[in-house]
C-alpha positions in Angstrom: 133.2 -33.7 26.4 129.4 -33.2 26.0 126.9 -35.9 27.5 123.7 -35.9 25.7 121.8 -38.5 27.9 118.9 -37.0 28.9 115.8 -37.8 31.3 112.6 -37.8 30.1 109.9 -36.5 32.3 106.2 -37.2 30.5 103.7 -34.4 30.1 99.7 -34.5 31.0 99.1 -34.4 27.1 100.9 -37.2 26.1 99.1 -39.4 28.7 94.8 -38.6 27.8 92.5 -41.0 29.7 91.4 -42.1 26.4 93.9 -44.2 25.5 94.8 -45.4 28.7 95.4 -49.3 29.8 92.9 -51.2 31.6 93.5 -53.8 33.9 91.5 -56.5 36.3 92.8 -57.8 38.8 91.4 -60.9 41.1 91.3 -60.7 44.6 90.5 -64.5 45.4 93.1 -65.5 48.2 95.4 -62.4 47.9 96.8 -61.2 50.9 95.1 -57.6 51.7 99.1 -55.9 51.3 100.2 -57.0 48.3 97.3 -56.1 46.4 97.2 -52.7 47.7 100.7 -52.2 46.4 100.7 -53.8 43.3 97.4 -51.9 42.5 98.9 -48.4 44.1 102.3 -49.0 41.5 99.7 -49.5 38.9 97.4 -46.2 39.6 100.4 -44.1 40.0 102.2 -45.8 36.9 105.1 -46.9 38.9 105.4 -50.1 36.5 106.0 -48.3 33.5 109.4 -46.9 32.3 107.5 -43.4 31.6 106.7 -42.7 35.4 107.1 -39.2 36.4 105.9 -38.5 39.8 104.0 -35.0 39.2 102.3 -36.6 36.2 99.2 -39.1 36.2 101.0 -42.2 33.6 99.0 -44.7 35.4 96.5 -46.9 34.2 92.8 -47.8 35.6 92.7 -50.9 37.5 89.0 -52.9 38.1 89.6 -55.4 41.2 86.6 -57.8 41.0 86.1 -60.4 44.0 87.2 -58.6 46.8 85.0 -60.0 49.1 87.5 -63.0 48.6 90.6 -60.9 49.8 92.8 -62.6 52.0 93.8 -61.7 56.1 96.8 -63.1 57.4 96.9 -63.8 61.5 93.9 -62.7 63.6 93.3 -59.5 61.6 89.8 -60.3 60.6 89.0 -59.7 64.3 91.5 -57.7 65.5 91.9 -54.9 62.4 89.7 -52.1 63.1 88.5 -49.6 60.7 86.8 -46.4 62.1 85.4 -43.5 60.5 84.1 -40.3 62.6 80.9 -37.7 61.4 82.7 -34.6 62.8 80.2 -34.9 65.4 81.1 -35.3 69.0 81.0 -39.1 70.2 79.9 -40.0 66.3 83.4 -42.1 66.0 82.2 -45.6 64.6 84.2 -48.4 64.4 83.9 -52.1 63.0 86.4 -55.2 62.3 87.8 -56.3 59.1 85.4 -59.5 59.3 82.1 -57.0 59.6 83.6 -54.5 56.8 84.3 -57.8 54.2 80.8 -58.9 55.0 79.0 -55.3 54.3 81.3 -53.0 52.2 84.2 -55.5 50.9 85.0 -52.8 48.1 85.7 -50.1 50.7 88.5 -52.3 52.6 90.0 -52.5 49.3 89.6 -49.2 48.6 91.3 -48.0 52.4 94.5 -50.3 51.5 94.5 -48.8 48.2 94.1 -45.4 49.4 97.3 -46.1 52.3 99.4 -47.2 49.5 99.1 -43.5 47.8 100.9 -40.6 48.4 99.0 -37.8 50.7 98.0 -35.3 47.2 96.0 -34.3 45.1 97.5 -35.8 42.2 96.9 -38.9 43.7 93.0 -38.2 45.1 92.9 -37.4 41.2 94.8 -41.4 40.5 92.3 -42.8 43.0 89.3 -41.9 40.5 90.7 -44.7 38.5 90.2 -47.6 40.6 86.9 -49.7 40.3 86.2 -52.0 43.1 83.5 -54.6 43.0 82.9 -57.3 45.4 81.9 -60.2 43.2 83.6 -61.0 39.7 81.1 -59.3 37.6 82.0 -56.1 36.7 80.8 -53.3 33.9 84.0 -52.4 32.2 84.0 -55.1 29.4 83.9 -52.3 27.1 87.2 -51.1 27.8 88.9 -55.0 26.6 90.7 -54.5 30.1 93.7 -57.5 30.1 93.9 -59.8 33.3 97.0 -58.7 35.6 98.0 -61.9 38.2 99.0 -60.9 41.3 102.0 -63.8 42.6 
C-alpha cells in the first residue's frame, strides 16, 4: 500500500517580503508576556499552516502604544534590565518603570527578542518588527489589518 500524504516544507522564494502581511497590534493594557508571544508566533509565522522553522513565513508586525504596556505585580520596580559596554565596571542597569518612561519601544523589543529562538534566522525575523511608543506610526502605506491581542 502506497501513502502519498506528504509534508510540505515552504521555500524562501515562495515567501518575498513584497507580498508579505502587515499587522498592528495595540499595546494599551496588555500584559508585557502575552504580547511578546503572540508577536514572536507572528514574526516567525508560527500562526500560519505554511510554517517551516528554517524558513522566514512570517509577517511584519507594527506595535504602536507601548508605552501603555501592562506589568503584573511589582515588576515595574523590581524587573531590571541591564546592558554592559564591554568595558570594565560599564554594566548599567535601570527598572522597568525608568525603561517605559525613556525607551518604551526597547522593553518591547527585549520581550520580543526572549520570545525568539537564539539564530540568525531569527536576528533576520526580528528586522520585521516596528515598535513605536505612541499610536502614530508610518506604515499606513502597507494597509497593515488590526490584530487583537485577548
Amino acid at each position: 500500500m502506497k501513502l502519498t500524504a506528504t509534508t510540505y516544507s515552504a521555500k524562501p522564494a515562495e515567501y518575498p517580503a513584497a507580498e508579505r502581511e502587515w499587522f498592528v497590534v495595540d499595546a494599551t493594557d496588555v500584559p508585557l508576556g502575552k504580547l511578546g508571544v503572540v508577536v514572536a508566533n507572528m514574526l516567525r509565522g508560527k500562526d500560519r499552516p505554511t510554517f517551516t522553522a528554517y524558513t522566514d513565513t512570517g509577517a511584519f508586525v507594527v506595535v504602536v502604544n507601548a508605552a501603555k504596556v501592562k506589568l503584573t505585580g511589582d515588576k515595574l520596580d523590581q524587573k531590571i534590565y541591564y546592558r554592559h559596554s564591554g568595558y570594565l565596571g560599564h554594566l548599567k542597569s535601570a527598572t522597568a518603570r525608568e525603561m517605559l518612561e525613556k525607551k518604551p519601544e526597547e522593553v518591547i523589543s527585549l520581550a520580543v527578542w526572549g520570545m525568539m529562538p537564539k539564530n540568525k534566522l531569527s536576528r533576520a525575523q526580528m528586522k520585521k518588527l516596528k515598535v513605536y511608543g505612541g499610536a502614530e506610526h508610518p506604515h499606513e502605506a502597507q494597509n497593515p489589518a488590526t490584530k487583537e491581542i485577548v
